[in-house]
VOGULO-285218 format. One record per residue (C-alpha): residue in one letter; x, y, z. Coordinates in steps of 0.1 Angstrom, whole numbers, plus 2048, in hexadecimal, padded with zeros to 3 digits. Layout:
residues N
  code   xx   yy   zz
     A    X    Y    Z
...
//
This chain:
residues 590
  code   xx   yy   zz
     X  8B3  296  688
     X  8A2  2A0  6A7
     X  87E  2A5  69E
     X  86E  2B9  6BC
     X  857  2CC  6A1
     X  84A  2A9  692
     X  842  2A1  6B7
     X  831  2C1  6B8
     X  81E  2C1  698
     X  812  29B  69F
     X  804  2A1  6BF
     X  7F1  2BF  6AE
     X  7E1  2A3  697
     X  7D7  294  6B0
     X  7C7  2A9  6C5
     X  7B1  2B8  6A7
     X  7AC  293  69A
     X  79B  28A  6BF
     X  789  2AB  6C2
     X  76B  2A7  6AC
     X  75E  28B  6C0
     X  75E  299  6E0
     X  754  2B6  6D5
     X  739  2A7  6C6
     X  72F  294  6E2
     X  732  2B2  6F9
     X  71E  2CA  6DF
     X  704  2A9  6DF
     X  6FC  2B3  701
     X  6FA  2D4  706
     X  6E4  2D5  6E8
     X  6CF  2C4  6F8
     X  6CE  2DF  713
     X  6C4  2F7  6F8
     X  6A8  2E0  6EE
     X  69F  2DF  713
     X  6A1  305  711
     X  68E  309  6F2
     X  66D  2F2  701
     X  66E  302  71F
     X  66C  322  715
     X  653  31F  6F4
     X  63F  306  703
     X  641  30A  72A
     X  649  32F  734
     X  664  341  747
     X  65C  32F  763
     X  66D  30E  754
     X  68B  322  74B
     X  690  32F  76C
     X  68C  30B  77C
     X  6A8  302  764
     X  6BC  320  774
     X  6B1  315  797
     X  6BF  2F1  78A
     X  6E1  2FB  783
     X  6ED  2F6  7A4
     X  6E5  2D2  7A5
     X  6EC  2CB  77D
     X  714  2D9  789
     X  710  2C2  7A8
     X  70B  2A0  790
     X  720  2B1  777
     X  73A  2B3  794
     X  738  28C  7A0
     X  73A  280  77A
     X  75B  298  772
     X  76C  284  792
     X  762  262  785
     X  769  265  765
     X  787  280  76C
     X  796  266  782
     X  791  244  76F
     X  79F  252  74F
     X  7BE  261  75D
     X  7C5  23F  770
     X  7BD  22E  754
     X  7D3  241  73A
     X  7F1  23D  751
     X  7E7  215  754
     X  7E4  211  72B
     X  800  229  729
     X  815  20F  73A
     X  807  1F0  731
     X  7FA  1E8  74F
     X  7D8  1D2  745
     X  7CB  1C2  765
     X  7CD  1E8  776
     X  7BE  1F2  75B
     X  7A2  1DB  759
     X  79B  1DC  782
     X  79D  204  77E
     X  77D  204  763
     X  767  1EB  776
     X  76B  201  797
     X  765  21F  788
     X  740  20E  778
     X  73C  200  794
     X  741  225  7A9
     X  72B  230  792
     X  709  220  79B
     X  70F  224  7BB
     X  713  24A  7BF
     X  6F9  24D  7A2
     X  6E0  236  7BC
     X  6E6  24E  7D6
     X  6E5  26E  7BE
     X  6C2  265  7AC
     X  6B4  25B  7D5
     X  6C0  27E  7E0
     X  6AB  292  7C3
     X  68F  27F  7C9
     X  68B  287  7ED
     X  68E  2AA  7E5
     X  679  2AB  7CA
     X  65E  296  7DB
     X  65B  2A7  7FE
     X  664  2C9  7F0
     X  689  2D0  7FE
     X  691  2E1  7E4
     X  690  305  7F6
     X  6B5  307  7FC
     X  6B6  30C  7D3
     X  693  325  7CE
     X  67C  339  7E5
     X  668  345  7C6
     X  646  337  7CC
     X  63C  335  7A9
     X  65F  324  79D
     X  65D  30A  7BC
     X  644  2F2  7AF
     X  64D  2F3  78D
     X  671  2ED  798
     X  66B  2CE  7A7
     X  657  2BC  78F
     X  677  2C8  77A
     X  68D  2BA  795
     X  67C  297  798
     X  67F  293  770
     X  6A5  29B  773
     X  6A8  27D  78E
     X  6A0  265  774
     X  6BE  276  75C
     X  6DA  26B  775
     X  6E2  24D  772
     X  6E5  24D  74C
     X  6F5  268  74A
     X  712  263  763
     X  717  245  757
     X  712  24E  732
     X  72F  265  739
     X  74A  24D  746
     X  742  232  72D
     X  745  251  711
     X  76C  255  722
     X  775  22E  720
     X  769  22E  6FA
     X  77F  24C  6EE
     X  79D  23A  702
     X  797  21E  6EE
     X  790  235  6D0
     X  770  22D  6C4
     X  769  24E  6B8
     X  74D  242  69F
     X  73B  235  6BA
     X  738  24D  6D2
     X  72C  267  6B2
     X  713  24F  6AB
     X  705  24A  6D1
     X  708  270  6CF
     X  6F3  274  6B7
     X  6D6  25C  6C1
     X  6D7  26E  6E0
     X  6D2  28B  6D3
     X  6B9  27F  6BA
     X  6A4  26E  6D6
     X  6A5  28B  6EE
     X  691  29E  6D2
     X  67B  287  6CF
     X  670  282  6F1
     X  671  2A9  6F9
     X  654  2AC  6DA
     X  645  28D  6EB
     X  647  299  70E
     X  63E  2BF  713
     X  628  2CA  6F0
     X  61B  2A7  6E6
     X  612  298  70D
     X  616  2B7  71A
     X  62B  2AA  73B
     X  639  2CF  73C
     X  65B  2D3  750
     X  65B  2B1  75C
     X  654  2A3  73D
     X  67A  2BB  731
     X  68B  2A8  74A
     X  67D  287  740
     X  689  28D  71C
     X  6B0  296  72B
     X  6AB  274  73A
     X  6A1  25F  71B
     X  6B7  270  703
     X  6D5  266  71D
     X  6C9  244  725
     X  6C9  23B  6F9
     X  6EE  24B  6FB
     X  6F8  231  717
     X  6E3  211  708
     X  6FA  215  6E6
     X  718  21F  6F8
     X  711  201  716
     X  70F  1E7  6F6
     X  72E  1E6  6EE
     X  73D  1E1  709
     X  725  1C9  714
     X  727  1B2  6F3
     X  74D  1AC  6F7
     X  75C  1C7  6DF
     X  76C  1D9  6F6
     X  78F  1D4  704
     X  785  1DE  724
     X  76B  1C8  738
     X  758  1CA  756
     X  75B  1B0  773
     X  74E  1B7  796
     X  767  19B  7A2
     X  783  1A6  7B7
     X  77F  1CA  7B3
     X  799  1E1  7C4
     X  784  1F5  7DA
     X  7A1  205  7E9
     X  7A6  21A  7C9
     X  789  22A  7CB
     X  79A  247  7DE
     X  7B5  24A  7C6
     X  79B  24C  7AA
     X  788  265  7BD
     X  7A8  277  7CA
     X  7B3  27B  7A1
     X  78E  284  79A
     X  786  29A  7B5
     X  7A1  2B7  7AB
     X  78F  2BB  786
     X  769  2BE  798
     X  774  2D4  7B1
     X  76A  2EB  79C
     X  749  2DE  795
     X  741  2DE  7BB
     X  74D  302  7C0
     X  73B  30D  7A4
     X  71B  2FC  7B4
     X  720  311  7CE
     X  724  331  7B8
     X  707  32C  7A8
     X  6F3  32E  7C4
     X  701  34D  7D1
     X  6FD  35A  7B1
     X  6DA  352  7B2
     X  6D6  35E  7D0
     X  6E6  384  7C9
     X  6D0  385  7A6
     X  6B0  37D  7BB
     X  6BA  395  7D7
     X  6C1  3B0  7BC
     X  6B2  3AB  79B
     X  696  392  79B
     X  688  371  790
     X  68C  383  767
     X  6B4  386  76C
     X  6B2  360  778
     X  69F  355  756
     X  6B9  369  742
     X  6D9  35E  755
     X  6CB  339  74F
     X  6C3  340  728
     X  6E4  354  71F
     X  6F2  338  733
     X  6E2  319  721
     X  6E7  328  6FF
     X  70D  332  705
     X  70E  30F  714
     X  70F  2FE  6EF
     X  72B  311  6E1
     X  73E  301  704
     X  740  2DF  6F3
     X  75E  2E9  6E0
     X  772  2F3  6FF
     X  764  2CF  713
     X  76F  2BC  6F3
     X  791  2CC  6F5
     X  795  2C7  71B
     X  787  2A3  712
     X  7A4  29D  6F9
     X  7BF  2B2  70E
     X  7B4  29C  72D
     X  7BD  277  719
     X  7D9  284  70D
     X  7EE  290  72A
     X  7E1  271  73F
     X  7F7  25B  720
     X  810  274  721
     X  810  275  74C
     X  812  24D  748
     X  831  24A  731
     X  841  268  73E
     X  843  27B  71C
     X  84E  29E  727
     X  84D  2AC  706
     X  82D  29D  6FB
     X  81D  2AE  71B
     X  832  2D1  70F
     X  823  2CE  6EF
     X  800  2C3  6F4
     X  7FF  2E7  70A
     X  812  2F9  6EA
     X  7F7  2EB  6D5
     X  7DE  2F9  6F1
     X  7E9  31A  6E9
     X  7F0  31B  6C7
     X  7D2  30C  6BA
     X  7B6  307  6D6
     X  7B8  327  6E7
     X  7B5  33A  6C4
     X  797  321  6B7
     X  785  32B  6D7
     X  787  350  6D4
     X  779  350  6B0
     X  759  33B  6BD
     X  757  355  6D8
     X  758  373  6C1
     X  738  361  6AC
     X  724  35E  6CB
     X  729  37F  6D0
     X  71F  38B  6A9
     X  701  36D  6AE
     X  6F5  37C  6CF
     X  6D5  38A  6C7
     X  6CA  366  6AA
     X  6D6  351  6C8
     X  6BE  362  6E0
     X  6A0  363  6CC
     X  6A2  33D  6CD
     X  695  33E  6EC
     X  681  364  6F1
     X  671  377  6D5
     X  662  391  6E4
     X  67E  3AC  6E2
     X  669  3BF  6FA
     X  66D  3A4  716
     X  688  3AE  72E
     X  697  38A  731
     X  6A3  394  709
     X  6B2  3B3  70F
     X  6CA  3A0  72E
     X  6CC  37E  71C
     X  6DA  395  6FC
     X  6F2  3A2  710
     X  700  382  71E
     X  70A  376  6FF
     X  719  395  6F9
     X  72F  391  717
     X  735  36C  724
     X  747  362  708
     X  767  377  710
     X  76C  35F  72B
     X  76E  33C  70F
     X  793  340  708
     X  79E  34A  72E
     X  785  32F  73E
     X  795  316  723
     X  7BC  31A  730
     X  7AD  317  750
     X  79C  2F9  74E
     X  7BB  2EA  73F
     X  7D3  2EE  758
     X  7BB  2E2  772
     X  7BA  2C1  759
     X  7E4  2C5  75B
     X  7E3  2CD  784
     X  7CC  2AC  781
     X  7E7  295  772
     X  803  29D  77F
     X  7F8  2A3  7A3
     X  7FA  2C5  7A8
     X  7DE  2C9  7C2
     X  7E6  2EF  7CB
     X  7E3  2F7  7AA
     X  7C1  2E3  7A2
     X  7B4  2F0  7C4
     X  7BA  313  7C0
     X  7AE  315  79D
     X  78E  300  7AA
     X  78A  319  7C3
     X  792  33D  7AE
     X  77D  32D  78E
     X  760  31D  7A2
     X  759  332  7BD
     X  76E  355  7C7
     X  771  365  7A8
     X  752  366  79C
     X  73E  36A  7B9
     X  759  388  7C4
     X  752  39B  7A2
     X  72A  392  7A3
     X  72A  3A2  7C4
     X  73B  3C1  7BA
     X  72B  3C7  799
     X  705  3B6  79C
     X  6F9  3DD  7AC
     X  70B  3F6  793
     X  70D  3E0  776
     X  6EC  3CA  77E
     X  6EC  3A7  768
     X  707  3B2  754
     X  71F  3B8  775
     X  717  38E  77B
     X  71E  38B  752
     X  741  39A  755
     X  747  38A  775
     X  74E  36D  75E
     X  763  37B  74A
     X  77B  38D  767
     X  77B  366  774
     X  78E  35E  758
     X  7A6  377  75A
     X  7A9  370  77D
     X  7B0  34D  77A
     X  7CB  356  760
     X  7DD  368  777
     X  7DF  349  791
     X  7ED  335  775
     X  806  349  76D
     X  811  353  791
     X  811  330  79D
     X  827  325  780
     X  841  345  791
     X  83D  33E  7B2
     X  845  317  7AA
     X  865  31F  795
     X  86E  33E  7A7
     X  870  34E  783
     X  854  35A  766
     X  84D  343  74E
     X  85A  347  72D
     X  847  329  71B
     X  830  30C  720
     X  848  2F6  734
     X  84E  311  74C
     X  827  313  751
     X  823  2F2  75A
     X  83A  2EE  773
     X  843  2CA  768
     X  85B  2BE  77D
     X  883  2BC  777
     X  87F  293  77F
     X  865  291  767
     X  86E  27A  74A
     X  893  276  737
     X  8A2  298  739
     X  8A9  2AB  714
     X  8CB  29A  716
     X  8C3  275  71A
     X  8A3  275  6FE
     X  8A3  27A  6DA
     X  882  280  6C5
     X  87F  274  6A2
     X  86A  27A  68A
     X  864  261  66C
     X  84D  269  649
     X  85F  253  62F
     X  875  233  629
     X  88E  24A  624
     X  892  259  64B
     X  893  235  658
     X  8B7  22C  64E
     X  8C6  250  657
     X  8B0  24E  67A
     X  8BE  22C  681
     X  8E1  23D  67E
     X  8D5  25A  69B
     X  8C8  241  6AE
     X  8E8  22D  6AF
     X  8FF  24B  6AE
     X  8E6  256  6D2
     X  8EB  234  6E2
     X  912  234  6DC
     X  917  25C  6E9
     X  903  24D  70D
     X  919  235  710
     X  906  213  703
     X  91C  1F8  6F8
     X  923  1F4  6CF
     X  90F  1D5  6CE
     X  8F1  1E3  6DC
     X  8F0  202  6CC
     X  8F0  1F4  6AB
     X  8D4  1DA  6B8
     X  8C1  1FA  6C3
     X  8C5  20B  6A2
     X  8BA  1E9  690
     X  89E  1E3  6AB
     X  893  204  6A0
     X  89B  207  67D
     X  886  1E6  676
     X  865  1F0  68A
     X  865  210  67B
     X  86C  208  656
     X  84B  1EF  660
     X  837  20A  663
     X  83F  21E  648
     X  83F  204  62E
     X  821  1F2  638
     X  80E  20B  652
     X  814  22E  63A
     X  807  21E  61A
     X  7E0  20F  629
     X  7D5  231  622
     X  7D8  253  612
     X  7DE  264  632
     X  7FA  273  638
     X  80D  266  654
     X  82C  266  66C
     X  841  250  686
     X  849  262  6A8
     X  869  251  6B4
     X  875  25B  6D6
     X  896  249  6E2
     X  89C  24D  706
     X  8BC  242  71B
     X  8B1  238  743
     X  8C6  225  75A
     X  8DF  216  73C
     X  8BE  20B  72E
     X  8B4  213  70B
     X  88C  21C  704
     X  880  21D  6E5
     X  85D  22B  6DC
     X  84C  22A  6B7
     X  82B  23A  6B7
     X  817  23F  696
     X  7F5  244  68A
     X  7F0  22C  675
     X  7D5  20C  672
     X  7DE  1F7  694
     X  800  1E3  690
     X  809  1CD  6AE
     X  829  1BE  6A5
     X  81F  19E  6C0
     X  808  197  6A9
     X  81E  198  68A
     X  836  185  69C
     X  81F  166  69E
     X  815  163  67B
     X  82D  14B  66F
     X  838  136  650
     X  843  115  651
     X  846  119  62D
     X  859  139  630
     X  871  13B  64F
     X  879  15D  644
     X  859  16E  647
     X  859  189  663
     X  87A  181  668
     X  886  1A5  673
     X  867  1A7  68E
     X  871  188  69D
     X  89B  18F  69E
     X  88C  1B3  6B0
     X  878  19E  6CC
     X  895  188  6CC
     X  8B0  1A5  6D3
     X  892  1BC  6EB
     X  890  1BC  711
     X  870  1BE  70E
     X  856  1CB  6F1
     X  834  1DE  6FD
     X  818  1E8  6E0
     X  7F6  1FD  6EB
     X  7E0  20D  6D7
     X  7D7  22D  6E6
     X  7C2  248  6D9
     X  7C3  23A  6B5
     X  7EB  236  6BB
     X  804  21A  6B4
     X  81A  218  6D2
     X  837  1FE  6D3
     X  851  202  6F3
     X  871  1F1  6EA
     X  88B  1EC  708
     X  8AE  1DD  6FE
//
C-alpha cells in the first residue's frame, strides 16, 4: 500500500506541532515592539514614535545580518544532521557563534559612532526628531549583541527540539522587557533612551537562559574555538545571504519611503506609518513562526533528498498556512480601530485617522507576503539564486517603492498602504512565471512550482512510501517491501532480509514506541532503490528510540533479549538513527 497521503498528513502534524513555538517566540518579540510603541507614545510623545520610524532602516539592517547567520547555519546544519555528519555539524555551530560576536562587535561600534557624533542625518533632517533619535539609537547599540545572538542560539535549540525551552526564555524575555520599560521611561524617566535600553535587557534575560544550556553540557551541540573552518564562512554567508537579501533591500525601501512621505505628507504620516506598522507587526509572528518551521524542514528534507516530503511540506503551505493567515488578516482588519487606540486616543489627531486606515489595508498583503517569503526559504535551499534574488529585489525594493511613488500624491498615505499590498501581488506573479519559464510549461501543482530538479532524489519508480498505524500493517508492509525489492531486481535473499530488516524495526516501534502515550501516532516508511542498493528509512514520532542503544543492553542471563535488533545490524550495511525536529530517524542500507 503506497501511502503518499500518510506522508502528507504526517508532515502536516508536524508542521502545526512546531508552529506554536516559533510563533511564540516570534509574537515574544514583536510584542515587545508594541510595548515599545505603547511607552513611547503615552509616556514620551510622537516624537519617540517617529524616531522608531526613523529607526526602521537600521532595525531591517541588523534584522538583515541575523537572517544570514542564522538563515545560513541552520540550512547547513539540517543537511549535516540530516546525514549524520557530526564533526561538520559540530565545526558548522561553533563558526557560526563565533561569526556572531564578531559582526555584532562591529555592528554595536558602528551605532555608537553615529549616535555619538550625530551621523545620523542620512536617516532624519527633522530637527526636532534628530536628537531624540539618537539618544534612541545609542540605547539600541546595547540591544545587538543579545539579540543577534539570541536569535541564532533560538534556531540551534528548535533543531534540537527543545521547544519548552525556548517558550520559557520567551517568556522571561518578555516578562523582563516590561519590567524595565516601567523601570526605564515612567519610573526613572530615561525617556527614549531608556525604550531602547529595555529592548536590550529583555533580549539579554532571553539569551542568559537560552546561553545555559548550552553552556552546562545539555546540549548535543558544543562550542569549541579549536580548529574552526574559517573557510566556511562564505558558504554560510552565501546560503544566508539569499534569505536577507530581502532585509537589505527593504532597508533601502524604507528610506525612500521615508523620504517620499516627508517630501509629501509630513513628519504626522511618518508617526502613523511607524504605528500602523508596529501594531500590524505582532499579528507577523504567525507568518515568522511558519517560515521558522517551513525553513527546518526543507533543510532535513534538502539533506536526505526527500522529494515528496519537500512536495508536501509546500501542499501543507497552501492548504493550511496560507488559509490560517488570511483569517488573522481579516481580524486586523475588523480590530483596526481597538488596535489603534492602543497607541492614540484622541480620534481627532490626524495620526488616528491614517494609522486606522493602515490596518485597514496592510493586512491584504499577509497571505501573498507569506508564499513569498517561502519560496525565497525554498530558492534558499535548494540553490536557486535567480529565484531568491529576484524575489529579494521585487519584495524588498521595486515593488513597493514603484507603487509608493505612483500612488503617495493621489492616494496620499493610503497610496504607500496599498503599495504593500500590489507588492504581494507582484511578487506572486514572479513566482509563478519563474516556475513557466523554468519548465517551459504552467504549473499545474506544487512540484511544478518548485522547480525541483528531475535528479533530485529516487524518481516515483524506484521509492515506495509506507505508512504504518498498527501491528497489524507491519506484516502486510513487510510483504510490499519485499515484493518492491524483488520487481528492481534485488536478489531473493536480500529482499527477504530487507523485508525482515524492516518488518522488525518497525514492529519495534509500534509495540513499544505507540503505547508510551495516548497520542496517536504513525511510522513513515520510505523504501528507496539507488545504485542496486536498498535504503530503508523509518521515521516516527514517538519518545526517542535509538536502536544502537538497544543493541547494547545485553543479558548474559538471557541471550535472546534484543535478539531481532542485533540479527538487523548483523544483516545492515550500515544503520544511521538522528533525532530531528522531535523525529526518530533510522537509515538502514542492506
Amino acid at each position: 500500500m503506497n501511502n503518499l497521503s500518510g506522508n502528507m498528513k504526517n508532515v502536516t502534524k508536524l508542521m502545526f506541532r512546531l508552529l506554536p513555538a516559533q510563533v511564540l517566540l516570534a509574537a515574544i518579540g514583536l510584542v515587545n515592539g508594541i510595548v515599545s510603541g505603547f511607552f513611547a507614545s503615552n509616556f514620551i510623545g510622537m516624537e519617540a514614535m517617529a524616531a522608531i520610524g526613523f529607526y526602521a532602516p537600521l532595525n531591517m539592517l541588523i534584522s538583515a545580518v541575523s537572517t544570514v547567520l542564522v538563515g545560513g547555519s541552520v540550512i547547513l546544519c539540517g543537511k549535516f544532521l540530516s546525514r549524520n555528519e557530526d564533526t561538520a555539524l559540530q565545526k558548522t555551530f561553533s563558526l557560526s557563534v563565533t561569526i556572531t560576536l564578531i559582526l555584532c562587535g562591529i555592528l554595536t561600534a558602528g551605532m555608537l559612532i553615529l549616535a555619538l557624533f550625530d551621523l545620523t542625518g542620512f536617516l532624519t533632517g527633522d530637527s526636532q526628531v534628530r536628537p531624540v533619535f539618537n539618544r534612541y539609537v545609542l540605547g539600541q547599540a546595547l540591544w545587538v549583541f543579545p539579540y543577534v545572538l539570541g536569535n541564532l542560539l533560538t534556531a540551534f535549540l528548535s533543531l534540537e527540539n527543545k521547544r519548552k525551552l525556548i517558550t520559557s526564555a520567551g517568556i522571561a524575555c518578555f516578562v523582563s522587557h516590561l519590567f524595565f520599560n516601567l523601570l526605564f521611561v515612567p519610573v526613572l524617566g530615561w525617556g527614549v533612551f531608556g525604550l531602547a535600553a529595555a529592548s536590550a535587557c529583555g533580549a539579554l534575560v532571553l539569551l542568559l537562559i537560552q546561553a545555559q544550556y548550552f553552556l552546562d553540557g545539555r546540549s548535543h551541540l558544543r562550542y569549541s574555538a579549536a580548529g574552526l573552518p574559517w573557510k566556511d564562512t562564505a558558504e554560510i554567508i552565501k546560503t544566508g545571504y539569499p534569505g536577507a537579501a530581502s532585509l537589505g533591500y527593504q532597508s533601502l525601501r524604507i528610506l525612500i519611503v521615508n523620504y517620499l512621505i516627508q517630501l509629501y505628507l509630513g513628519s504626522a504620516a511618518i508617526s502613523a506609518n511607524a504605528a500602523a506598522g508596529n501594531l500590524f507587526q505582532i499579528f507577523w509572528a504567525l507568518p515568522n513562526g511558519m517560515l521558522a518551521v517551513c525553513r527546518m524542514l526543507i533543510s532535513v528534507s534538502t539533506g536526505e533528498e526527500d522529494r515528496q516530503t519537500l512536495t508536501d511540506i509546500t501542499r501543507a503551505l497552501f492548504r493550511w498556512y496560507v488559509p490560517l493567515m488570511s483569517v488573522v488578516a481579516f481580524s486586523i482588519i475588523v480590530m483596526a480601530v481597538p488596535l489603534t487606540r492602543i497607541y492614540i486616543r484622541d480620534t481627532m489627531d490626524p495620526v488616528y485617522a491614517m494609522t486606522v486606515r493602515g490596518l485597514r489595508i496592510l493586512p491584504l498583503c499577509m497571505p501573498l507576503s507569506l508564499i513569498c517569503m517561502y519560496f525565497t526559504c525554498w530558492g534558499q535551499a535548494s540553490g536557486k539564486q535567480g529565484l531568491v534574488n529576484i524575489l529579494a529585489a521585487s519584495d524588498g525594493l521595486i515593488g513597493v517603492v514603484l507603487f509608493s511613488a505612483l500612488l503617495i500624491k493621489p492616494f496620499d498615505i493610503d497610496g504607500v498602504y496599498a503599495a504593500g499590498v500590489l507588492n504581494g501581488v507582484l511578487t506572486t506573479i514572479v513566482i509563478v512565471f519563474y516556475s513557466w519559464i523554468m519548465r517551459r510549461a504552467f504549473p499545474k501543482n506544487s512540484e511544478d512550482l518548485m522547480v525541483i530538479p528531475q535528479d533530485f532524489g529516487a524518481p516515483p519508480e524506484d521509492r515506495m512510501d509506507l505508512s504504518v498505524r498498527g501491528i497489524g500493517d507491519v506484516v502486510r508492509i513487510s510483504e510490499r517491501v519485499q515484493q518492491f525489492c524483488m520487481e528492481h531486481g534485488i536478489d531473493p535473499s536480500r529482499s527477504i532480509l530487507a523485508a525482515m530488516a524492516l518488518e522488525e524495526m518497525a514492529g519495534n516501534v509500534v509495540l513499544h514506541g505507540f503505547v508510551k502515550d495516548r497520542k496517536d501516532h504513525s511510522v513513515d516508511i520510505r523504501v528507496v532503490h539507488k545504485q542496486e542498493e536498498v535504503i530503508l528509512r523509518i521515521r516516527d514520532d514517538c519518545i526517542p528510540f535509538d536502536p544502537h542503544e538497544r543493541l547494547m543492553m545485553t543479558d548474559p542471563a538471557d541471550p535472546e533479549k534484543n535478539l531481532g535488533i542485533r540479527t538487523v545490524f548483523r544483516i545492515a550495511r550500515d544503520i544511521q538513527y538522528q533525532n530531528i525536529l522531535g523525529m526518530n530517524v533510522t537509515t538502514i542500507r542492506i
